[in-house]
N, C-alpha and C positions, 0 to 999 in steps of 0.2 A: 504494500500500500504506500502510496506516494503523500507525505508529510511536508504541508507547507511550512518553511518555516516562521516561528511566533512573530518576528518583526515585517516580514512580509508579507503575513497576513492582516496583520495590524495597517499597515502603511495603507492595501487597498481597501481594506476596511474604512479607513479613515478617507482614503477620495472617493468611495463612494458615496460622502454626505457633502451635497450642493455646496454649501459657505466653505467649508473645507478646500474643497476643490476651485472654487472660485477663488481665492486667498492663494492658496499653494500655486496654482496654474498664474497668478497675477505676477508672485516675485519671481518664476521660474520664467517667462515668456522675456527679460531684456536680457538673462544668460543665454538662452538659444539665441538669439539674435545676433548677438556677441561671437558666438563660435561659429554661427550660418555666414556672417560678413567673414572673418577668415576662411574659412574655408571654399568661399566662393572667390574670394581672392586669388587664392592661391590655385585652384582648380584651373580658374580663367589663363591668371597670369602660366602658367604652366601650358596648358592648352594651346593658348593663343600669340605666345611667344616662345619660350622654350622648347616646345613641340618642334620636331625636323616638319617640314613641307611633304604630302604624301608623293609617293614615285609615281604613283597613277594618276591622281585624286588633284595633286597640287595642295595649295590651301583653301582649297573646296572642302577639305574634308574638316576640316575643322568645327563645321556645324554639328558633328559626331558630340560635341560637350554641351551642349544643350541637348542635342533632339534623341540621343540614346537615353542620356539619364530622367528625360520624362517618360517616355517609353518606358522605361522600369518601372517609372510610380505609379504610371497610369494604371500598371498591374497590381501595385503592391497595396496602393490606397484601395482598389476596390474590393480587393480581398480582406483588407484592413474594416472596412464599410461593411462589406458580407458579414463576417466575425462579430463587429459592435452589433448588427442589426439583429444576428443569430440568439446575438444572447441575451440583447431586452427584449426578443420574442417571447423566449424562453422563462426566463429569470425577471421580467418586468422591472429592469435595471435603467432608471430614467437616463442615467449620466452613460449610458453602454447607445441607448437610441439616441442621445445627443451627437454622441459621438461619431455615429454615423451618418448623421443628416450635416453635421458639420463637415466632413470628408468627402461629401459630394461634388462641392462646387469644385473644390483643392481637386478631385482627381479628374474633374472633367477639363478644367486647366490645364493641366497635365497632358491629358490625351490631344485638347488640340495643339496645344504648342506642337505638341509629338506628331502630327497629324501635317499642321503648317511647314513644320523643319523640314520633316520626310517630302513633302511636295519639293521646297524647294532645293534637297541636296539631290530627289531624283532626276529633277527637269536638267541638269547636265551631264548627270549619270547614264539617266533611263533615255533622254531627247522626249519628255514630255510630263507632264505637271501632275497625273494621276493614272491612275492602272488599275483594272480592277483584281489586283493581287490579294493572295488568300491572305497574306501577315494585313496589306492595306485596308481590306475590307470589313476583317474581322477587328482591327483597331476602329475604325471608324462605326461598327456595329456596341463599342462597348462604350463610345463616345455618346450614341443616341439613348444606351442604359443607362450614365451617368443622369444624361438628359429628362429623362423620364422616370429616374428616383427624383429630383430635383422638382420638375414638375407636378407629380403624383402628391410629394408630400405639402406642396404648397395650391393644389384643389382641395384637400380635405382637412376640415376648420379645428374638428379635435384632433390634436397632436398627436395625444395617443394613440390612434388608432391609427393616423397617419401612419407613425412608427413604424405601426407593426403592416401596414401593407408595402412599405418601401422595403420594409424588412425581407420579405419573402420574394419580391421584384429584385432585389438581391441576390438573394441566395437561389435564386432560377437563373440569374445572368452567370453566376459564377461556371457556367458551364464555359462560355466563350475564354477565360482565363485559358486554359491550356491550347485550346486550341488557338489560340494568337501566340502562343509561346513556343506551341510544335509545329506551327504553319508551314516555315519553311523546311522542316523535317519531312512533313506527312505530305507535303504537294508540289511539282517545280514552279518554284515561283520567280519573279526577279529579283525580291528581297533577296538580301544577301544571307547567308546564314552564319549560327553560334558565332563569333569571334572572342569574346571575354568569358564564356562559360565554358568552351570546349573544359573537356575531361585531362586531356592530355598539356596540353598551355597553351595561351592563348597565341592568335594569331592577330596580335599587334605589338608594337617594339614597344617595351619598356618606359622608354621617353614620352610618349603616347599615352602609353595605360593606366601610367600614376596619373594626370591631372582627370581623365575619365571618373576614376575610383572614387577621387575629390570629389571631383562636383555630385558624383551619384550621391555620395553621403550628405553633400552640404544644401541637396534637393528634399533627402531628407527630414532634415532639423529646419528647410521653411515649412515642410508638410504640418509636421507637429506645430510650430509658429500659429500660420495659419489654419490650424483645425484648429487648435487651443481658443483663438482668439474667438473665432469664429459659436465655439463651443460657450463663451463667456458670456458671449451674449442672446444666444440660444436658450440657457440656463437662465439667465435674468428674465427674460418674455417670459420664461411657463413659472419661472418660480413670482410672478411680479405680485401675487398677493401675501406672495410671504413675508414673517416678522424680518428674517437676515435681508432682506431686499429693501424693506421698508427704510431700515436701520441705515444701511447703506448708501439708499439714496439721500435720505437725510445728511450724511457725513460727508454729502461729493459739494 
């Protein structure tokens, strides 16, 4: 049997009470910020300068540090989203359904930067601006699920119940996650395939790979930024009749 342990049960115990989490997420959100602007710094500057020029590609290829590392999140947030949604389905976890309707916006961002970039590094690559390729089709199928958790939950007036219909609009879309991620596996497509997850090492030079890694992480800690924020005040709307809100807004 798998034993949480006492002080990490404690800690989530303790964010899952609204003022709690409001408070801790308030002085936590200017340290991310802090570590998101370095790390995007250094990502960039690494990327954008210290990067060699690709032998093919030129410095065409340079749009790889944006438009890869949203392509990541646009997978990682909605599985992220599926998860928080699964388990205020579940567990009628207010701060678990915040959390998911706040990761909406965040990963549909995501997908279309990831969606814009890839148009623009293929029209030199491919000689044209869109394809109806199996990795393109099915990113832009999970960009309209974004679209329609976002939608869904702002037709229906009571939250909760919102919630829990985004929630399962979720966890139905979660099918499209693999196959956007095996696409170019399972069908020939133009996408290109694996290059930083190959099994065996990657097939891009060292110089390359480190500022990628950056920015994928420094993508990140704005996810969190932005969901957090986004959560803060998601929580204040449903909590707005409560005493810690009252209190608070009195003290702004």
């Amino acid at each position: 049997m798998f034993l949480i342990p006492k002080p990490v049960g404690k800690f989530f115990h303790r964010m899952a009470s609204p003022p709690y989490f409001y408070d801790f997420t308030g002085r936590l959100i200017p340290w991310l910020s802090w570590i998101f602007l370095f790390l995007v710094i250094a990502g960039l500057y690494g990327g954008l300068v210290l990067a060699p020029a690709d032998y093919q590609q030129g410095d065409s290829f340079r749009i790889i540090y944006i438009h890869v590392p949203s392509a990541w999140m646009s997978l990682f947030v909605y599985v992220v989203m599926a998860i928080a949604g699964g388990i205020g389905l579940i567990w009628r976890i207010k701060l678990a359904e915040i959390v998911a309707i706040s990761s909406a916006s965040v990963g549909a961002g995501f997908t279309f930067i990831a969606l814009v970039t890839g148009s623009l590094w293929g029209k030199p690559m491919w000689g044209t601006w869109w394809v109806w390729d199996a990795r393109l089709t099915s990113e832009l199928i999970l960009l309209f699920l974004y679209l329609g958790v976002i939608g869904l939950y702002g037709a229906i007036d009571d939250k909760r119940t919102a919630s829990r219909a985004v929630a399962i609009l979720a966890l139905v879309g979660v099918v499209n996650i693999p196959i956007i991620h095996y696409s170019v596996e399972w069908w020939n497509t133009l996408h290109q395939g694996p290059t930083v997850t190959k099994m065996d090492k990657p097939s891009i030079h060292i110089s390359m790979l480190w500022p990628l890694l950056v920015m994928a992480v420094a993508f990140k800690f704005y996810y969190v930024i932005a969901m957090l924020q986004r959560a803060r005040t998601e929580l204040v709307v449903r909590e707005r009749n409560s005493q810690w809100v009252k209190l608070l807004l009195e003290s702004k």
